[in-house]
N, C-alpha and C positions, 0 to 999 in steps of 0.2 A: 680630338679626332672622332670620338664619339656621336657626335651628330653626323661626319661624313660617312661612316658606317651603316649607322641606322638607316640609310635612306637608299642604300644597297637592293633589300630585299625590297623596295615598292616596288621594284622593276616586275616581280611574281604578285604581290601582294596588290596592286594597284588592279593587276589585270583578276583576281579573282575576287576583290570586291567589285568589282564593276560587275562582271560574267555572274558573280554571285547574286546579283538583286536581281538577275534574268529568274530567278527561282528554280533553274534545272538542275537537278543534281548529276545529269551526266557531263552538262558543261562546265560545270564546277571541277569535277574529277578530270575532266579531259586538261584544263588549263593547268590543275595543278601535275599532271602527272609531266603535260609539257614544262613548266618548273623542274620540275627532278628531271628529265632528259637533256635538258641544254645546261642544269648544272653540273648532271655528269660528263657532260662534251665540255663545256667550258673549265669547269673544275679541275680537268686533267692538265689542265696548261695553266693553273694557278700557280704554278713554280715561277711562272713568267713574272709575277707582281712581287709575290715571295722572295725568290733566290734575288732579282733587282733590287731589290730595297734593302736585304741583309747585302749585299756585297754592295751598291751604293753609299750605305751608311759608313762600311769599313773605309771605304775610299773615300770619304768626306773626312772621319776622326784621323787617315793618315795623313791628311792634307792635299791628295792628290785628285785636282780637279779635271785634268785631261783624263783618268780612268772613269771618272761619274758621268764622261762623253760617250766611252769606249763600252761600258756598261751600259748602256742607253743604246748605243746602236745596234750593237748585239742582241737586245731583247727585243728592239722591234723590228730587226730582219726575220727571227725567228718564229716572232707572233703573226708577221703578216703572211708569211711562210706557210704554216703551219691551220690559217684562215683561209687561204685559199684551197688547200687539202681538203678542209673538213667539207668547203662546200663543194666540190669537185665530188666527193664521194657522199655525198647527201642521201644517195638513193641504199648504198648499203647499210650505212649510219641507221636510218630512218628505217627498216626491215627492222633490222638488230634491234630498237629500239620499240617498236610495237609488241614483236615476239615475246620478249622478256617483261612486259606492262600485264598481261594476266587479266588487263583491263575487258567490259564488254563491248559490243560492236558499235553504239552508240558513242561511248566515249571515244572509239579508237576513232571512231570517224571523225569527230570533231577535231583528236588530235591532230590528227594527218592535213587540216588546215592551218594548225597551227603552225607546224611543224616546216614545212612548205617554206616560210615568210621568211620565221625567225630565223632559219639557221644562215640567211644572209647576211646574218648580221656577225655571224664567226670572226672575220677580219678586223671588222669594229672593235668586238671586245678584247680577241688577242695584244692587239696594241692600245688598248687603253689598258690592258693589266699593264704593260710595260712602263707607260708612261705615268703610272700610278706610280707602281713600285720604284723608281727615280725620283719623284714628287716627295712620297713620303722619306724616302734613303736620304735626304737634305735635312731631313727636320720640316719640312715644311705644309706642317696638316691642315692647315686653315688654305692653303690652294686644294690639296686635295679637297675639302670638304666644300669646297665654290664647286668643285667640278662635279662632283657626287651627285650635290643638292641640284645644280644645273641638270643633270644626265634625267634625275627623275622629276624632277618640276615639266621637265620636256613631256617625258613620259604620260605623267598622270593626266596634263592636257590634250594630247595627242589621243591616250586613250577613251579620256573622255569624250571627247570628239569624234573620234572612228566609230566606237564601238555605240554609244547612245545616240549623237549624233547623226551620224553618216548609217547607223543600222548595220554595223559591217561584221558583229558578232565575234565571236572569236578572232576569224581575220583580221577584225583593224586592232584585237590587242597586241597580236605579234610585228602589225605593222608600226605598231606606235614603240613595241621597245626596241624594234630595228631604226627608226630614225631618231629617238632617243640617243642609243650607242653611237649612229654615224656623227650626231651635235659632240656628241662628246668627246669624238675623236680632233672635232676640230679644235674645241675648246684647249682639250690637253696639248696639243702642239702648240698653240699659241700660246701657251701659260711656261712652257719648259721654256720656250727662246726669250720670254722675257725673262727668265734664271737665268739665261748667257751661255743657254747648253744649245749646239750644234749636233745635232747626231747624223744630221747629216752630210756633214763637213769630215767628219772621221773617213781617213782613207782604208780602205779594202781590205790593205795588209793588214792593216791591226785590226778591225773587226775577224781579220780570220787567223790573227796570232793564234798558233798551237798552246803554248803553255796556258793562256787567259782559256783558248775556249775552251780546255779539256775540266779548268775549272768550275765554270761556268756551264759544262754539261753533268759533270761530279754533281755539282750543287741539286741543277733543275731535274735530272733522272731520279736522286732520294727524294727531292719532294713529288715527283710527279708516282712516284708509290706509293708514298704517305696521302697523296690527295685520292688517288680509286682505291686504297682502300677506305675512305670516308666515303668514297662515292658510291661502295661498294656497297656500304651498311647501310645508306641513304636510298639506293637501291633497291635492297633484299625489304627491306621495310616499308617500301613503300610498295612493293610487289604486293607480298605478301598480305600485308591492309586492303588492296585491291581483289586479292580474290577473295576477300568475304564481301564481294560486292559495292556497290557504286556510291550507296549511301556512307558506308564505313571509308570507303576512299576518300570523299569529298569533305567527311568528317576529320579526317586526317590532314587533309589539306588547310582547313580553316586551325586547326589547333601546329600544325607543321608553321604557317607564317605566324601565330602570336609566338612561339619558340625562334625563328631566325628571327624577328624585331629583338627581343632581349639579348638575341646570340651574338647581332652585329654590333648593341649596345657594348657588351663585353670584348668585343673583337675592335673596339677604341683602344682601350687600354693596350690591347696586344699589341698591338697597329704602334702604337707610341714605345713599347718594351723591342719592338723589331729594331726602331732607329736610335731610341737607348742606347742600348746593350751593342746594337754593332756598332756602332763608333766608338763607345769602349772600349771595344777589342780590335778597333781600328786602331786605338792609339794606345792600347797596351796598359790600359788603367782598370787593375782589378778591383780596386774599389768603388767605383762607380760605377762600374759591372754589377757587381753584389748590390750596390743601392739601388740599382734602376729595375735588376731583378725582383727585389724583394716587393719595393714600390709597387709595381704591375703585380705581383700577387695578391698583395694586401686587398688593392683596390678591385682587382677582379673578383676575390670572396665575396667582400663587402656590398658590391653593386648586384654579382649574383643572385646573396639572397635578397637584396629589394625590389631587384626585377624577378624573380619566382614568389614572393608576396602577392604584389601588383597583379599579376597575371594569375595570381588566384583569386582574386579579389574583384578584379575588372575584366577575368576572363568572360563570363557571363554575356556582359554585354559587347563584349568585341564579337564574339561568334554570332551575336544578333546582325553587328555591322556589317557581317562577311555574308551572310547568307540568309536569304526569308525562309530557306524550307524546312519545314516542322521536323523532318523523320534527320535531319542532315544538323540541326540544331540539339535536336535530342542528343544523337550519337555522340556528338562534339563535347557536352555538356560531362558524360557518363565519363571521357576519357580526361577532364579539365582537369584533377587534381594529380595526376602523375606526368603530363602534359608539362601542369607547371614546376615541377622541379626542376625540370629540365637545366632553362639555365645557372641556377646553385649547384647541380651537381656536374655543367660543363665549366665553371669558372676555373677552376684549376688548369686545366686544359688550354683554356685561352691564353691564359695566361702564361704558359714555357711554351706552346706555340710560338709568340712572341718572340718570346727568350731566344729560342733554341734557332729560330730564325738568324735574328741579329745577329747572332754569332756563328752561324753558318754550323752548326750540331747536327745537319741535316740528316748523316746517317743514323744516328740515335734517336733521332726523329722517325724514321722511315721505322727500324726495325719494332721500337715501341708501340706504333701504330697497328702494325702486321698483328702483334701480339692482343693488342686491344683487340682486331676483329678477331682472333681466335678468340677470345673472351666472351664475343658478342654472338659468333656460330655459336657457341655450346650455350651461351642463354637460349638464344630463340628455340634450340632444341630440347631444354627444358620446358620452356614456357607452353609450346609446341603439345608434348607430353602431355600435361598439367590440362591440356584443355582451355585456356585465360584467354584464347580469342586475341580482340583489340588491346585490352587493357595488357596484357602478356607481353604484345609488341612491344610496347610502351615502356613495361618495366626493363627488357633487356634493352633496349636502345637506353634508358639511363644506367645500365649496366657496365655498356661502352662507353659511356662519356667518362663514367668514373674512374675506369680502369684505362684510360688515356692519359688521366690527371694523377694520379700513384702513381704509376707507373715511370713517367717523366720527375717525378718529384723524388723518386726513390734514385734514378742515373742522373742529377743535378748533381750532387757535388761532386763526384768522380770527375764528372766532364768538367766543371770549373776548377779544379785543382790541375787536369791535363792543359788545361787552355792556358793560364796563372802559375805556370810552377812557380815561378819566383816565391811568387806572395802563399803558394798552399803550406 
């Protein structure tokens, strides 16, 4: 699943290498900040793909295939629900969202075009998390990763096309990942009916069974706190980058996408420990629980540190890829070796992500998170103190990744001895 992952972030990373060789550094910073604003809008309903796929995988390891229907129509009533909202309320979203960017008038303008397009495409992404999260909840990662790689092949041509092409500047990048996401809505529907899944054949009553949904909101209300506060930190950091001006933001943006390329590398593995581990505990088998755990950790250290090598190594010339501007390449360069730790000290993290998923852990999920960002307020408030500028950022954001990864590592076995009594 590893490749489906990685091809995640071009959806951001397509549109600022492109915007990038325009040589502006306030359309670089506009593009990326619109990145960080539709991933904190989106992100918030990441329970959608999440809580799907750990309770799908359950109902697949228990055997019962009409609940991986019932589970399926319930996350895309909710996602399309929930799309239509966000773009209904665009106009307060999109205030809230400037106000809090710290950004200057140059980039805000730019964003506010961006901004415009993309959030059409809300309904698109809600139901493709859902129909993701069903996809991979089967075991079945090689369709996820067709639809992935489809979603952004769309993307990268479209983009290419609007924005050099057609001359349409920023505007046709938001319109290339808006008809991007709508391909891939179709794609994913046609890919579940060939699994033999109906979700639209599930009648009423049971999509609005009491006992399923109060679960199923149990589930997605702990991860939808565990996700803003990641959106929160993702946020406060990239605020705060932005008020040291245009060039440190856009510097941030370019070393921000070489960190989510390695993050969603690592976010394979998770992806794989998600549908693991919940079928596991679908079917009541601790010991392949504990193997599949373990597995997904191993391999997330081990790939962590060779994608924070690489990206030390090769960082150089990627931030040349991303952007021609001299002062925006400097910056970028200054912040590359704390940049790349990044993902070695987010592997652990990814990695009971995963886990804690599968097994639907979600409330120890949420409250270990909350704790992470208190961790991470009182770094930046150090760092703050100390005067460290960028590189400051930097260090407390791998502050939080760490104390994400101990953290969860240290309430593992309690939770697998409560989940396993038999076998603890």
């Amino acid at each position: 699943m590893t490749l489906a992952n990685v091809t995640t972030p071009l959806l951001g990373f397509v549109g600022a290498a492109v915007i990038g060789r325009l040589g502006d550094a306030a359309l670089l910073g506009a593009i990326a900040l619109g990145a960080v604003v539709f991933d904190a809008l989106f992100w918030s309903f990441g329970s959608l793909r999440m809580a799907t796929a750990g309770l799908t995988a359950q109902a697949v390891g228990a055997g019962d295939t009409a609940e991986t229907d019932r589970t399926l129509a319930r996350a895309l009533a909710a996602g399309g629900l929930a799309g239509l909202i966000i773009v209904l309320l665009q106009w307060p979203i999109g205030q809230a969202a400037f106000a809090v960017s710290g950004a200057s008038p140059a980039v805000q303008a730019a964003l506010a075009s961006y901004f415009v397009i993309r959030i059409l495409s809300a309904p698109f992404v809600l139901a493709n998390y859902a129909l993701l999260g069903s996809i991979l909840g089967r075991g079945r990662t090689d369709l996820g990763l067709v639809i992935q790689v489809a979603i952004n092949l769309i993307n990268i041509a479209l983009t290419l096309a609007l924005v050099l092409g057609a001359d349409l500047g920023i505007a046709g990048a938001a319109l290339a990942a808006l008809g991007a996401e709508a391909a891939g809505l179709v794609l994913g529907l046609f890919v579940v009916t060939r699994l033999g899944s109906r979700p639209f054949r599930v009648p009423l009553a049971e999509i609005r069974d009491g006992a399923a949904l109060r679960r199923t909101l149990s589930v997605n209300l702990d991860v939808i706190v565990r996700t803003l506060a990641i959106i929160a930190a993702i946020v406060l950091f990239s605020a705060l980058g932005a008020r040291q001006g245009d060039v440190t933001l856009a510097a941030n943006a370019v070393l921000w996408n070489l960190f989510m390329i390695g993050g969603f590398f690592l976010d394979g593995f998770a992806t794989a420990a998600e549908t693991l581990c919940g079928q596991a505990v679908g079917a009541r088998d601790a010991a392949a629980f504990r193997a599949s755990a373990s597995l997904s950790l191993r391999w997330c250290l081990g790939f962590g540190l060779v994608v924070s090598l690489l990206a030390l190594a090769g960082g150089g010339t990627f931030i040349d890829l991303v952007t021609t501007n001299a002062a925006v390449r400097e910056a970028a360069r200054a912040t590359l070796p704390l940049a790349a730790l990044a993902p070695v000290t987010a592997a652990a993290a990814f990695a009971y992500d995963g886990i804690f998923i599968g097994a639907t852990w979600t409330r120890a999920m949420r409250n270990l998170m909350l704790l992470a960002f208190a961790v991470f307020a009182a770094a930046l408030g150090i760092v703050e103190v100390m005067g460290l500028g960028n590189p400051g950022l930097w260090i407390a954001f791998l502050v939080f990744l760490g104390a994400r990864g101990m953290s969860q590592g240290v309430a593992f076995p309690g939770l697998v001895r409560r989940t396993f009594p038999a076998s603890a």
